[in-house]
C-alpha positions in Angstrom: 81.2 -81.3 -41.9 81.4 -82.8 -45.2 84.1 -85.1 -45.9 85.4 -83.6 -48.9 85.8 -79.9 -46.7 87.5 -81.9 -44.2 90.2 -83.4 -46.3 90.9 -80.7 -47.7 91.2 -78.4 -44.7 93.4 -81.6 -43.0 95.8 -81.0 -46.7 95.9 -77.4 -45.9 96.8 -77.7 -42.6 99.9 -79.9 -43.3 100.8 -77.2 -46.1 100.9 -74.7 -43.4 102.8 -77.0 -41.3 105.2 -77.9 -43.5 105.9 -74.2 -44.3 106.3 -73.7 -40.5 108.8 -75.9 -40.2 111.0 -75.4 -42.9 111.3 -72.2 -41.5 112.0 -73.7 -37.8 114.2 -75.9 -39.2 116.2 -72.7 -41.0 116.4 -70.7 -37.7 118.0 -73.9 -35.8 121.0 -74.5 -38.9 122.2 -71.1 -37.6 125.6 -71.2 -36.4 124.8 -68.1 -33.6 122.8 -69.5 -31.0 119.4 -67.6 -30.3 121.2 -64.9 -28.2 118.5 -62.3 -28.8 115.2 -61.8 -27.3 113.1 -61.2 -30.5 115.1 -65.0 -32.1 114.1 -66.5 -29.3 110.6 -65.4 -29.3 110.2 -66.3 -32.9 111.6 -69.7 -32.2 108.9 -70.1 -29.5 106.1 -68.4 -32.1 106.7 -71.0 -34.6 106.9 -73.8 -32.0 103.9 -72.9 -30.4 101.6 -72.5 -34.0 103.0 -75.8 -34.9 101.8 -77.2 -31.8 98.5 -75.9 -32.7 98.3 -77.1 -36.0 98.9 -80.6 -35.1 96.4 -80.7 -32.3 93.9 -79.7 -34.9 94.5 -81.8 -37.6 94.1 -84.5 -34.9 90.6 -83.4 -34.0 90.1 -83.2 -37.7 91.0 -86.5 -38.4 88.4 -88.3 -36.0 85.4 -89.6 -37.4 82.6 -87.1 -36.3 83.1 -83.4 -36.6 80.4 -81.4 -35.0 80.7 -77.4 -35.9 77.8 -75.3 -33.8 76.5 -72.9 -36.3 73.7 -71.5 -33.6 76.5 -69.2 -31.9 77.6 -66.0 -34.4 81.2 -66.3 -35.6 83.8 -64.3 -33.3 86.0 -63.5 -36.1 84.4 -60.5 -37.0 
């Protein structure tokens, strides 16, 4: 992977971080605590996509990226 495509898929991760957890940090200020099911599993949405974020803007940010282009993509 190109440098250039990796920094800048490493700055849009942290922009999508960030976003995350301004939101996270909204839905902890409440004064009600997360009494609901649906809060609760919102909370533990965000948590868990933050979680993912970071662990892959640390396997961005080693030195060799290898990305298999043999296999067909499973996204579509």
């Amino acid at each position: 992977m190109p440098d250039g495509e990796r920094q800048e898929l490493i700055g849009a991760l942290k922009k999508k971080w960030e976003s995350l957890n301004k939101q996270f940090q909204e839905k902890t200020h409440y004064v009600m605590p997360l009494d609901t099911v649906g809060k609760k599993n919102r909370m533990d949405g965000l948590t868990k996509e933050m979680d993912q974020i970071e662990s892959d803007i640390k396997r961005l940010q080693k030195n060799y990226i290898f990305v298999d282009t043999t296999q067909p993509s499973s996204m579509w």
